[in-house]
N, C-alpha and C positions, 0 to 999 in steps of 0.2 A: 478469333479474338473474343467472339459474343462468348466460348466459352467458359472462358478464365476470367470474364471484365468483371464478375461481383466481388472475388476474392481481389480483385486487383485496384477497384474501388474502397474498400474494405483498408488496405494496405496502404493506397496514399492519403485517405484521412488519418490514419494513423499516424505516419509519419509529418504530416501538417499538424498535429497535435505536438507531438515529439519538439520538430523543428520550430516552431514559430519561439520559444521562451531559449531555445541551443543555440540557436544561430546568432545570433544576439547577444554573444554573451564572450566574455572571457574563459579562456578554463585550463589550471596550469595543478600538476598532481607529484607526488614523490612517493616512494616507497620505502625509501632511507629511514629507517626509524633512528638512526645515531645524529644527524644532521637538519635540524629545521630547514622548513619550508618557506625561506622570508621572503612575500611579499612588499614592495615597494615601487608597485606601478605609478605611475602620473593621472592626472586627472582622464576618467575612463566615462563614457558615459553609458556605456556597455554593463549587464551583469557578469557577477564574479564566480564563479567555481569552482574551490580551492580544496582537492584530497591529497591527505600526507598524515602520518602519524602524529609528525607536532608541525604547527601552524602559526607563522607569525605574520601579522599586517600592521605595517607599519604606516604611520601618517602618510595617508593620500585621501583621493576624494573618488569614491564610488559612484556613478552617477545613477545605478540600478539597484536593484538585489544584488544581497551577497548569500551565497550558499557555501556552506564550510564544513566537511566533515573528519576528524582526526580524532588521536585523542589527546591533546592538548592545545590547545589551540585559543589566542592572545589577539584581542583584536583593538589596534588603537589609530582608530582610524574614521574618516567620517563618509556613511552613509548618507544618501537622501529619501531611500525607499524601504526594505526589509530588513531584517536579516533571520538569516533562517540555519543555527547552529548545532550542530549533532557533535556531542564529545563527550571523555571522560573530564578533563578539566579546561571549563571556558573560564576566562576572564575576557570583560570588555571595558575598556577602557577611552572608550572612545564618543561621539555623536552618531545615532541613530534619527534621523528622519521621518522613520515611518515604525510597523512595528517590529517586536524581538521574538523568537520561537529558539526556545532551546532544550532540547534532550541529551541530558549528563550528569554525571556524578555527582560533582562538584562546580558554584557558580558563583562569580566573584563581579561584582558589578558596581561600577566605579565612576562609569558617564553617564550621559543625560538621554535619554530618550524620549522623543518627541510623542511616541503612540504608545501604544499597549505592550506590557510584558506576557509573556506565557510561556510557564518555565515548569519541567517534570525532570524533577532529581529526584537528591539525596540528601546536599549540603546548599544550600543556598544562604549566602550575602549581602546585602545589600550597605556597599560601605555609607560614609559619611559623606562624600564631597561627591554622592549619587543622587539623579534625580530624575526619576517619571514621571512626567506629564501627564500621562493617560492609565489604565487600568493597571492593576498587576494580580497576576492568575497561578500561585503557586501551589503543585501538589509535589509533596517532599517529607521527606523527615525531619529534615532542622529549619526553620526560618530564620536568620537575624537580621531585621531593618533597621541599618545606623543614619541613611540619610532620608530625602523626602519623595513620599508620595503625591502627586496632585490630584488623584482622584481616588476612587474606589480598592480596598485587597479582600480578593477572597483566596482564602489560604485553609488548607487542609494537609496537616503536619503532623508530628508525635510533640515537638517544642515549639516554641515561638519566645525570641525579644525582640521587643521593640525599645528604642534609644531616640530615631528621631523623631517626623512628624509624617502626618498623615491627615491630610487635608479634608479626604473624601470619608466612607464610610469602611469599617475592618469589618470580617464579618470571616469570622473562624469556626471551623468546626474538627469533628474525626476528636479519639484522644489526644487534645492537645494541652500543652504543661504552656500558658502562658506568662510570661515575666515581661512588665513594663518599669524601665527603666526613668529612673530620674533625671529632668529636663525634656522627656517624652512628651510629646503633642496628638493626639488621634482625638478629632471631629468625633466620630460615633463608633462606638465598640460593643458589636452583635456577637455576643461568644454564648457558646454553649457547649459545656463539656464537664466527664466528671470530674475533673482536677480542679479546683482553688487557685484561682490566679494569685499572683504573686504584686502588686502593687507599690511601689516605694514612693514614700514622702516626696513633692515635686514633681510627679508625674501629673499631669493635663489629660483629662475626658470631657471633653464637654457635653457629652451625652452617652447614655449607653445602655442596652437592654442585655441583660446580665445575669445567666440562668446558671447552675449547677444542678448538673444532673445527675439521676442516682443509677450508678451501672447494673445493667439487668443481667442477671445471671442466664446463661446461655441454654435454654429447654432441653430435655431431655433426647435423645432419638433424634434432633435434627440434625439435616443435612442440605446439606446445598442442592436444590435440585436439577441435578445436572442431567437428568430423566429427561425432563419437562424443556428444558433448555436445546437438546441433542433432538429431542424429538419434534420439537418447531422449526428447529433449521432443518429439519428432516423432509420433513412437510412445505415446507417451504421453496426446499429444493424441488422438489419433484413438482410443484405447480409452476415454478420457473419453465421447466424444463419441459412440461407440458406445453405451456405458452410458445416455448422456444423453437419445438417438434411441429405443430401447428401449423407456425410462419414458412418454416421449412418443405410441409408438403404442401403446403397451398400456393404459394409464391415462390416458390424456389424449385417444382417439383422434378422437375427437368433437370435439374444441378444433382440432385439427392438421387433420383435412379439411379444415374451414372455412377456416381460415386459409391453406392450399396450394391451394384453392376462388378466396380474392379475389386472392392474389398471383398465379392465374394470368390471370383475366379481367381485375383491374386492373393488368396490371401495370407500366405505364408510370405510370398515377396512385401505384401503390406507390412506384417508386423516386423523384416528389417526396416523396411524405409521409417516407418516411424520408429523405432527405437535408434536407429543412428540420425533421424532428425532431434530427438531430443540431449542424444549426446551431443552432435554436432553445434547447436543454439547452446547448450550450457558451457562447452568450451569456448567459441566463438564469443558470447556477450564476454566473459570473464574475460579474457588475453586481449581484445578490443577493448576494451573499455579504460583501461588504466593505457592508452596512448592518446596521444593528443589529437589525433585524425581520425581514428576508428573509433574511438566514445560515440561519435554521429550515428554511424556504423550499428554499430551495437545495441544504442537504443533503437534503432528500426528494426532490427533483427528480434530483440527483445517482446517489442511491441507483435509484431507478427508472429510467433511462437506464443507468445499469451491469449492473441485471440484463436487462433487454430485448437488452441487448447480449453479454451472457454468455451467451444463451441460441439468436440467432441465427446461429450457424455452425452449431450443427444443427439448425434449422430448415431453416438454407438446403440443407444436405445433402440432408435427408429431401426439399426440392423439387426437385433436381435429380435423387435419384434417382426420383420420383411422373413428373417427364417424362421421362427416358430408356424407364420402362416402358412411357409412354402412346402413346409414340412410336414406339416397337420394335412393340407390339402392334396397332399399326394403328389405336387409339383403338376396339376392340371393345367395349371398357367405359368405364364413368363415371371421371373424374377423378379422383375420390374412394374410389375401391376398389382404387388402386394405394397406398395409405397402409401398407405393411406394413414386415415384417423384411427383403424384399430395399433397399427404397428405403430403411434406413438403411446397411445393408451396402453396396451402391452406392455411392448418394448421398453417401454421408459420406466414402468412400475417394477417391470424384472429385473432392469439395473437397478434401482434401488434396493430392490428387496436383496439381490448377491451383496450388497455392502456389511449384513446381519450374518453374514455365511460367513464362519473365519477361515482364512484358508484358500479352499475353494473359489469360494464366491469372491474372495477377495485376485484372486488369478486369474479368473473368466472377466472380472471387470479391467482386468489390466490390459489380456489379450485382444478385448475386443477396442478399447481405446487405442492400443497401437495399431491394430489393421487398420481402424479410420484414418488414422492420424496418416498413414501410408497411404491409402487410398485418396484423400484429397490431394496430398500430395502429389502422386501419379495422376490425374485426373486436374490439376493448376499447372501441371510443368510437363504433362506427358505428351501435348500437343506437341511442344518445343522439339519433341524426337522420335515420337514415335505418329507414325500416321493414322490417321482414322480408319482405313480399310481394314490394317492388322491388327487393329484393337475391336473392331467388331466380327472380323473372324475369328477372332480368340473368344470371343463371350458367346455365338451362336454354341459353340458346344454345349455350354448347362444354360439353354435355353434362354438366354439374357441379350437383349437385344440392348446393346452400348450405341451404336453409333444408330441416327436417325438418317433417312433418308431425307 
């Protein structure tokens, strides 16, 4: 059990992460794209988690979060905590309690929300007989606010009108074509842009810092530098992973032999087990997950698959560098006693460097991630089947001592 208990630790904080906000929750799905999805539960005090192509929630009383992803999807109904909306077209029509996150095309918003907005479209709404109480965070292409703000908009658009009121402070930027409409109200308007706002007789400012700016013509030769950009996460990755290799053979050192032990003696059965582990997780989450039992399911499986995966570039490292030593050195010593601070310094700098190989380097970094990915495998689940005696008489052959006395 001492063998397997980190990974196995590892797995049930994971799934207590998963579970704690799942279990707790509602959660009902369709795949019918001809046929909405209509909700009309009863007062729930449970959160809500609703996937279908179109989405209807009709007057009830949510006692949690609502999470909602379609692409149409119609919400009139009254929250007390979030809601958190992914679509191509939302309307909401209803009371929010707490705040609103929405990512979609198009957004149409009609009731009153007690917290903050934050919305990333395209077409954004905001009728007349709407009202926010707290911030609102719009990045989009069109803005129209017909009803009230009570606080703060920062908005970043190609257009903008405004119609109602706006209590707090506006504060726009990006090429935006501002138009304030007559009967309009906005506290303080912070704009900056090169367009000339548009103004009508009856419109209300009651303060406002007020720049037009003169567009700069774009230098010659420049480019985005995606050099400098590629080469920090470059960098960055590999101090990760140094950190990561580290941990690994100083506190873990005993898990990491073993494991650079089977991926080298199996390591052609390694690179099946992981490539039918990753096929296996990628079918598995998808066909679980759109049932109402298995979604549990799936997100655990999901979770354990990402961290195995998270984990194996330095794995694979620390193995490439354990055989450049064994290799260089004649094989004087056991496989397992090149496990140090050179093979992560090495190893880890070699997988980086094959990612610069096209080709090549890019198929030695795939192979050697799959024989890990097999090898912990076999090494988490091999106890379960295979004994320890036949697993260290299999590795005294290329001098690797697997199992300890």
């Amino acid at each position: 059990m001492g063998k397997i208990g980190l990974f196995l630790l590892s797995l049930g904080v994971a799934i207590v992460i998963v579970f704690q906000p799942v279990c707790a929750a509602e959660f009902v799905s369709s795949s019918d794209s001809e046929t909405p999805l209509i909700i009309e539960a009863p007062a729930t005090p449970r959160n809500l988690f609703a996937i279908a192509p179109k989405i209807i929630i009709r007057p009830s009383q949510i006692g949690k979060d609502l999470f909602s992803i379609g692409q149409e999807i119609e919400l009139d109904s009254s929250i007390e905590h979030n809601a958190f909306l992914l679509g191509a077209k939302v309307q909401i029509s209803g009371s929010v309690g707490g705040n609103v996150f929405v990512l979609g095309e198009k957004l149409k918003l009609s009731g009153v929300v007690d917290g903050d907005v934050f919305i990333l479209g395209s077409e954004v709404v905001i009728e007349e007989d709407a009202e926010i109480r707290g911030q609102l965070y719009v990045l989009a292409e069109s803005l129209i606010i017909r009803g009230k703000v009570m606080d703060h908009v920062f908005a970043s658009c190609s257009s903008c009108t405004v119609s109602g009121s706006i209590l707090g402070r506006m504060t726009l930027r990006a090429q935006a074509k501002l138009e304030i409409k007559k009967g309009a109200f906005i506290q303080f308007l912070d704009y900056r842009s090169p367009v000339v706002a548009v103004i009508e007789e009856g419109a209300e400012i009651k303060d406002s810092k007020y720049e037009v700016i003169e567009t700069q013509k774009p230098k010659k030769h420049s480019r985005f530098p995606w050099a400098k950009i590629i080469g920090f996460f470059a960098v960055l990755n590999w101090l990760s992973s140094i950190i990561l290799g580290i941990f690994f053979v100083t506190l873990f050192k005993k898990h990491t032999r073993k494991v650079v032990a089977i991926g080298y003696k199996q390591f052609g059965l390694c690179i099946a087990f992981g490539l039918s582990f990753l096929f296996a997780v990628s079918l598995g989450v998808f066909f679980l997950f759109f049932t109402l039992i298995g979604y549990k399911l799936a997100l655990s499986i999901g979770f354990f698959g990402l961290m195995i995966w998270n984990i194996t570039p330095t794995l694979a490292g620390i193995f490439a560098g354990v055989m450049i030593q064994y290799w260089i050195g004649n094989k004087k010593h056991a496989l397992e006693n090149y496990v140090n601070w050179i093979a992560v310094l090495a190893g880890i700098t070699l997988y980086q460097v094959l990612f610069l190989i096209p080709v090549l380097g890019w198929f030695v970094r795939v192979v050697l991630c799959l024989s890990v990915i097999g090898a912990i495998l076999s090494y988490v689940f091999g106890t379960l089947r295979i004994s320890d005696d036949s697993l260290g008489t299999a590795a005294s052959t290329a001098e690797i001592s697997v199992r300890e006395s």
